[in-house]
C-alpha positions in Angstrom: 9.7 -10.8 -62.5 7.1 -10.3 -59.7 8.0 -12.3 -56.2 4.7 -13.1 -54.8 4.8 -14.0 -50.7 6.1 -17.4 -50.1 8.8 -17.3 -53.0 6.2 -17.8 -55.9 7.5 -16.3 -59.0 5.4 -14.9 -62.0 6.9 -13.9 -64.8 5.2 -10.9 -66.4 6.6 -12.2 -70.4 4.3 -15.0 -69.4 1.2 -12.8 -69.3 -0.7 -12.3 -72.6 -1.7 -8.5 -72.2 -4.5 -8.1 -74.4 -7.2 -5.1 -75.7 -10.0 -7.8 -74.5 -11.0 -9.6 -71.8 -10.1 -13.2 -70.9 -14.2 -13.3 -69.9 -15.4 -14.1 -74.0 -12.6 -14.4 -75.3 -13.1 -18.3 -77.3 -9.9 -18.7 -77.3 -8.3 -18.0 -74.2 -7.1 -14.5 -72.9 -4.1 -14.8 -75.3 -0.7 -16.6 -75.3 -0.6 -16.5 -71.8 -1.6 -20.3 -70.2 -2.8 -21.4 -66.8 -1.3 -25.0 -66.0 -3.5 -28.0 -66.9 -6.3 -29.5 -65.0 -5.4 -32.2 -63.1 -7.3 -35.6 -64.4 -9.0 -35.9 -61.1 -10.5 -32.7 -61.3 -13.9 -31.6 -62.5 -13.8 -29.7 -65.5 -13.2 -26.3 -65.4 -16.4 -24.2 -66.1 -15.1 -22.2 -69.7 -17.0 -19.1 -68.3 -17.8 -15.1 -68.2 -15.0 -14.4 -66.4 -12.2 -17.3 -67.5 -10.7 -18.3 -70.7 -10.6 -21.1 -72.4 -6.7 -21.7 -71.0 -7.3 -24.8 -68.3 -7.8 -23.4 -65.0 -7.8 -25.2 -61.6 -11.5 -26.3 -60.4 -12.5 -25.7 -56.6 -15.5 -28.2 -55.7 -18.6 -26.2 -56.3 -19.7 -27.1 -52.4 -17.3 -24.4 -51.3 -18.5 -21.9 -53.4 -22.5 -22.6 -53.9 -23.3 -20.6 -50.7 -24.7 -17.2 -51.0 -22.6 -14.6 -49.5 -23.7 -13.2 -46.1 -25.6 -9.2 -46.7 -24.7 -8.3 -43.5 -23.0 -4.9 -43.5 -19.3 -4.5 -41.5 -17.4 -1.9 -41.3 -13.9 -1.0 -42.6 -11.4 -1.6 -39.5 -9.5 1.2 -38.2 -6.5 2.2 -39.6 -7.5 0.5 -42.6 -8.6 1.8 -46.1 -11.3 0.8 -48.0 -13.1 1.3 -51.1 -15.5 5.0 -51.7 -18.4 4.4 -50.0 -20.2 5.8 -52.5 -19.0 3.8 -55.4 -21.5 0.9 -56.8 -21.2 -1.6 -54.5 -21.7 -2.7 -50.8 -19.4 -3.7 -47.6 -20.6 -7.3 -46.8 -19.3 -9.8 -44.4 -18.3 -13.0 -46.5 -18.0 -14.3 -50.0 -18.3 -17.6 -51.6 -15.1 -19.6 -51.2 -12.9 -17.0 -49.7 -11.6 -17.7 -46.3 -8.9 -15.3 -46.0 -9.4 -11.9 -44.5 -10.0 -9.1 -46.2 -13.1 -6.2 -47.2 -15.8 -7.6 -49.1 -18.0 -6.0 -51.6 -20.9 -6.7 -53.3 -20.8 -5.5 -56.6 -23.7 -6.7 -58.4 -25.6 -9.9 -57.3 -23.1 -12.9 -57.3 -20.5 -10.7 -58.0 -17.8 -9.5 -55.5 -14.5 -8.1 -54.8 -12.2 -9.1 -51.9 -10.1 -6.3 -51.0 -6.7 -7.1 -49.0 -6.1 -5.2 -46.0 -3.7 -6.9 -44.3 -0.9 -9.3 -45.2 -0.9 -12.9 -44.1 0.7 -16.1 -44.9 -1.4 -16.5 -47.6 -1.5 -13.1 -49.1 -0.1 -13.7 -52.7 1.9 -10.0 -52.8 3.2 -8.0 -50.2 0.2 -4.9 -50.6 -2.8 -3.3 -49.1 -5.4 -1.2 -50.1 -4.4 2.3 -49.5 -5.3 6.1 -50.5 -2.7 6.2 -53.6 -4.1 3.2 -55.1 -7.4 3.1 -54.3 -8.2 4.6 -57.5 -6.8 2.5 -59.6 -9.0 -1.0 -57.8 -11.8 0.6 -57.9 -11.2 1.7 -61.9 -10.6 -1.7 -62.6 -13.8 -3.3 -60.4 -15.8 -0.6 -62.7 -14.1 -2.1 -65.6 -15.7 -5.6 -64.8 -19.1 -4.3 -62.8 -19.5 -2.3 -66.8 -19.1 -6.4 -68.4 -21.0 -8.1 -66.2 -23.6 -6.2 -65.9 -23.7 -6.4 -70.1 -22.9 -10.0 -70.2 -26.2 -11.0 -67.8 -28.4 -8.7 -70.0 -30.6 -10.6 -72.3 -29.8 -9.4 -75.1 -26.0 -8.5 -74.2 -25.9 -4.6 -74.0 -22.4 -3.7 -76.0 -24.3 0.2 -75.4 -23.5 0.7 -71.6 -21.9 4.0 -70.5 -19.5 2.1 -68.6 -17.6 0.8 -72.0 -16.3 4.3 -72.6 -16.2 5.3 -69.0 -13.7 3.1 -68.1 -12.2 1.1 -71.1 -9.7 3.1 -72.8 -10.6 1.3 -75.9 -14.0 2.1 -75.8 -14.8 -1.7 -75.3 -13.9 -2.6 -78.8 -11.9 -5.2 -78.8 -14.0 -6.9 -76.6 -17.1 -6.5 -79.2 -16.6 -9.4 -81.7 -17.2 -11.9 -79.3 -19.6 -10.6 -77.5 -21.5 -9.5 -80.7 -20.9 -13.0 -81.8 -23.2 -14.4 -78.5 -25.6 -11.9 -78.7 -26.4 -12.9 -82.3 -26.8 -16.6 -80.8 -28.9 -15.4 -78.3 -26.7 -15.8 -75.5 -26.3 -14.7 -72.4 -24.3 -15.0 -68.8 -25.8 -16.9 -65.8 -23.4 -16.3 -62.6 -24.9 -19.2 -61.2 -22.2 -20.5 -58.4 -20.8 -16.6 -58.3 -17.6 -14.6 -59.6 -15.2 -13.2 -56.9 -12.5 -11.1 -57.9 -9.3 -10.6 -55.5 -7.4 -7.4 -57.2 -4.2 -5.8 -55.9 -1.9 -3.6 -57.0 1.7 -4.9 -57.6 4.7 -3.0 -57.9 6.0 -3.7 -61.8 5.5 -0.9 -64.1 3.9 1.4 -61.4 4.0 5.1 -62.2 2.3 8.4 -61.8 0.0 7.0 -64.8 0.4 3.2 -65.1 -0.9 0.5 -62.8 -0.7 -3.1 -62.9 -3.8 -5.1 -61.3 -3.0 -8.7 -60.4 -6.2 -10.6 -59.4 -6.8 -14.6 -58.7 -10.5 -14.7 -59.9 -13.1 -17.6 -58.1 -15.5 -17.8 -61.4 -18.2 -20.1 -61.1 -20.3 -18.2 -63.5 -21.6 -19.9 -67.4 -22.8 -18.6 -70.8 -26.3 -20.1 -71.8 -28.5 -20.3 -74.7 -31.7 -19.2 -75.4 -33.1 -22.3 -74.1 -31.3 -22.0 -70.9 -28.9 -24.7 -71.2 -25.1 -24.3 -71.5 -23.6 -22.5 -74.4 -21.0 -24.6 -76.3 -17.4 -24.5 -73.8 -19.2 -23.8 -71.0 -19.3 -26.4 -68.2 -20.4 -26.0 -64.2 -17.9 -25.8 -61.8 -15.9 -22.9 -60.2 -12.8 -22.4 -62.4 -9.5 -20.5 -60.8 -8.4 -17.8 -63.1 -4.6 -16.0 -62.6 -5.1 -12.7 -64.5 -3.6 -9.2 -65.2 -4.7 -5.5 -66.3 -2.5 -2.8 -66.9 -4.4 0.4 -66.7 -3.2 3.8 -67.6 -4.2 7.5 -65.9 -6.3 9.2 -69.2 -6.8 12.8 -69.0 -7.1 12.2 -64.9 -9.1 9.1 -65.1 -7.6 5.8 -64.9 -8.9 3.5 -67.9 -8.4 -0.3 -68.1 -5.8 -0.5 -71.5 -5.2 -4.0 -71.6 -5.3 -7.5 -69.3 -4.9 -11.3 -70.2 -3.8 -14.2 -68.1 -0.7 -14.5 -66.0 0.7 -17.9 -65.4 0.8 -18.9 -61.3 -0.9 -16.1 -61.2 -3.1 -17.9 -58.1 -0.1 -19.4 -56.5 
């Protein structure tokens, strides 16, 4: 069991750890669920980056907002990610009002990197040298599907499949071959923030699990442009896991799925 701040309990037996990623996956991440939408809500946005499962819908208002390009810098005392990895200190990001470093990975795409614990943090961790690796294997690991999903046609051929899936990025192939065949392709449209940390379980010399509370507000559309089928607008809260493993001195994403109260 992992004990989040505030008492919140997520059991890892609830987490569907899977070869593929919860982002095409038709039919959810695996066994794992996210509780249901409430009736009131909007409907959850079936996306790039979430399942199928129901996930809990923010109001697109709070989200629609470009994020701020101005640079900051790391505070001192604090760690944050290589400064010469593929992505970019900015100031804000859609939706995300706790503190925190934020990157730009890729347009409408960023990370939110805790660096200090608050009431709100979900698990007692910060970014630090030991880890460090391990986030910034796992932001590589989505950067690589991204950046393939929002090619027209889907690239399943990017260097990053091998670099930093220890599966090569097969398992996640079916599905995405499956959209590519149909012509489709990913619009981020309201944005995609990722929140990883690093949490305790299962953490060795050469395992590492990643537990992240993803703000997706990104779609899948059609040739024509308009919205592939199970994909809705909306900004869609995802609670998600990735165990990744050290592979001859690199760490590798080896499997993720979703994580029930994983955004509690």
């Amino acid at each position: 069991m992992l004990r989040a701040r505030g008492g919140a309990l997520v059991a890892l037996a609830a987490m569907a750890m899977i070869s593929c990623s919860n982002n095409d996956d038709e039919g959810g991440g695996g066994a794992g669920t996210l509780p249901t939408v409430p009736a009131t809500s909007a409907p959850a946005s079936t996306s790039s980056s979430t399942s199928s499962v129901a996930s809990t819908v923010v109001a697109s208002s709070t989200v629609a907002a470009s994020s701020t390009v101005v640079p900051v810098s790391v505070p001192p005392g604090a760690v944050g990610l290589s400064p010469d990895g593929p992505w970019r200190l900015v100031d804000s990001a859609p939706g995300v009002t706790t503190p925190g470093l934020v990157y730009e990975l890729m347009p409408k795409l960023w990370a939110v990197i805790q660096v200090e614990e608050t009431e709100q943090s979900t698990y007692s961790w910060t970014l630090n040298d030991a880890d460090r690796p391990i986030i910034e294997a796992y932001l590589q690991a989505e950067l690589t599907y991204f950046t393939a999903v929002t090619s027209n046609p889907i690239n399943l051929d990017l260097p990053g499949w091998t670099q930093f899936y220890a599966d090569g990025g097969s398992a996640r192939r079916p599905r995405l071959e499956a959209r590519r065949l149909d012509g489709q392709s990913v619009d981020m449209d309201l944005g995609v923030v990722l929140r990883p940390q690093v949490i305790g379980d299962e953490r060795t010399s050469t395992t590492a699990l990643v537990a992240d509370c993803i703000l997706d507000g990104s779609v899948f559309r059609t040739p024509d442009g308009l919205l592939a089928p199970g994909s809705s607008v909306g900004v869609g809260t995802l609670g998600w896991s990735a165990r990744l493993e050290l592979v001859d001195g690199t760490w590798m994403l080896a499997a993720e799925g979703t994580v029930e109260g994983g955004c509690l």
